[in-house]
C-alpha positions as CSV (number, residue, x, y, z in Angstrom):
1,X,42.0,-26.6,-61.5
2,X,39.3,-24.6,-59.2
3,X,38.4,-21.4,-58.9
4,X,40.6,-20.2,-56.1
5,X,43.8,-22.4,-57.4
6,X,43.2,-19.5,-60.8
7,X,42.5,-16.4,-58.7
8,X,46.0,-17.6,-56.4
9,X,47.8,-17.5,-59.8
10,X,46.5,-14.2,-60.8
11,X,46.6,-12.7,-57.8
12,X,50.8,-14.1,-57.4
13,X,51.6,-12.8,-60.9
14,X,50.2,-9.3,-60.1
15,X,52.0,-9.0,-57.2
16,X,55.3,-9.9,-59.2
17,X,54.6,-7.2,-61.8
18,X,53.4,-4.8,-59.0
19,X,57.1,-5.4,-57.5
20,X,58.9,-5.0,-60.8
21,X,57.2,-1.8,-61.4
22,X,58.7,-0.5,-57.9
23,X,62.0,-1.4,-58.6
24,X,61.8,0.1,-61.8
25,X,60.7,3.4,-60.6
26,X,63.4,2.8,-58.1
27,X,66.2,2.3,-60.8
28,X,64.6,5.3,-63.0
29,X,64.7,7.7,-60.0
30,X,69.0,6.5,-59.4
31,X,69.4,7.1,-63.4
32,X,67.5,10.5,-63.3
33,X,69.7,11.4,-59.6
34,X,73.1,10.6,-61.7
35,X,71.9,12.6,-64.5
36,X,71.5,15.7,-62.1
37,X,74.7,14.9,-60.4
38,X,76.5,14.4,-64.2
39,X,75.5,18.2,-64.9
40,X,77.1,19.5,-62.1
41,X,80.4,17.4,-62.5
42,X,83.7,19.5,-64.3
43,X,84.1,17.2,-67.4
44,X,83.8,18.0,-71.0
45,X,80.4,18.8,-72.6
46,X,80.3,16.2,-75.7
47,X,80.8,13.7,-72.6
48,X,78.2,15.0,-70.7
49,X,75.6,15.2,-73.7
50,X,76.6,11.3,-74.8
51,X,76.1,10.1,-71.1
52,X,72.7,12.0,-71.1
53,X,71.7,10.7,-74.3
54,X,72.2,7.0,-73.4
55,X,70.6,7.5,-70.2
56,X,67.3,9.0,-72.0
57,X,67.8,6.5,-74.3
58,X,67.8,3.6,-71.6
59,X,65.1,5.3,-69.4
60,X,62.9,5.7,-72.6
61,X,62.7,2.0,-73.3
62,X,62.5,0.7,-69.4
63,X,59.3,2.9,-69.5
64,X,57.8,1.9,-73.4
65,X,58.8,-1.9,-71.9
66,X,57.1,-1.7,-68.4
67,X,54.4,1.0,-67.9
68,X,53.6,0.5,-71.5
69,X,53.1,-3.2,-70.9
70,X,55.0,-3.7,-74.0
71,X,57.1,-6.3,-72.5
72,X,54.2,-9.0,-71.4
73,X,52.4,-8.6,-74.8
74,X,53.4,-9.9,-78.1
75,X,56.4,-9.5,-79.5
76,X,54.5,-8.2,-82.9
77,X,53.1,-5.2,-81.2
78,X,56.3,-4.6,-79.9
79,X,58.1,-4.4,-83.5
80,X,55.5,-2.6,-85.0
81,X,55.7,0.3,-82.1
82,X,59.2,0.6,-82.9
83,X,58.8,0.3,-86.6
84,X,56.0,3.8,-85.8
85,X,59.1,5.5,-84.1
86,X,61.7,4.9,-86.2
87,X,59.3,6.2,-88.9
88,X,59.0,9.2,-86.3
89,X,62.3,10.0,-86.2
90,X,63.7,9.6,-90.1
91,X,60.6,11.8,-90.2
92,X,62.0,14.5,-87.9
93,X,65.4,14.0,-89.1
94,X,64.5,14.7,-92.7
95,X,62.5,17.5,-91.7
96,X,65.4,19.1,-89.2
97,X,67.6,18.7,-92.5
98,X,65.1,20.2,-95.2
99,X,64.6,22.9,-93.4
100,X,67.9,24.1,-91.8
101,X,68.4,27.3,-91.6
102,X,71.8,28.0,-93.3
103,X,70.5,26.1,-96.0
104,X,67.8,29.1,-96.1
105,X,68.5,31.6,-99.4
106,X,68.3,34.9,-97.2
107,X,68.7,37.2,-100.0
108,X,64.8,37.5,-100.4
109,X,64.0,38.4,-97.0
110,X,66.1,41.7,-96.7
């Protein structure tokens, strides 16, 4: 295979990711416009937060997968990235719980 055959292939497959990165931006910026237009809509508020919160969710991984560059590199690094924020969050969870404030003996402070 030459030398310009190997730069063509590069050069095709960077222009394929450079396209999927504009369509993702594209798709991120229609889930961030129906997230404005969701607050502004009359419906009830645990609706509201649960649309938001798979919407965040579904943005947060698009970027990790793309702009990360998660998605083209082994599927080991991938694991081990969510693996760090699952860790993360039982960590913040645990912390939210320990440290809650009705769980707080106020008895000392007055």
């Amino acid at each position: 295979m030459s030398h310009a055959a190997t730069d063509h292939n590069l050069a095709t497959e960077e222009i394929r990711r450079y396209h999927h990165f504009i369509t993702l931006a594209l798709w991120l910026a229609a889930i961030t416009g129906v997230e404005i237009v969701l607050i502004f809509l009359p419906v009830s508020l645990s609706i509201i937060l649960t649309v938001l919160c798979v919407l965040s969710a579904i943005k947060f991984f698009a970027v990790i997968l793309w702009f990360m560059h998660l998605i083209y590199d082994h599927r080991l690094l991938f694991w081990i990235f969510i693996a760090g924020m699952g860790l993360a969050f039982a960590t913040f969870t645990a912390l939210l719980s320990l440290f809650a404030v009705d769980r707080i003996d106020t008895k000392w402070f007055s």
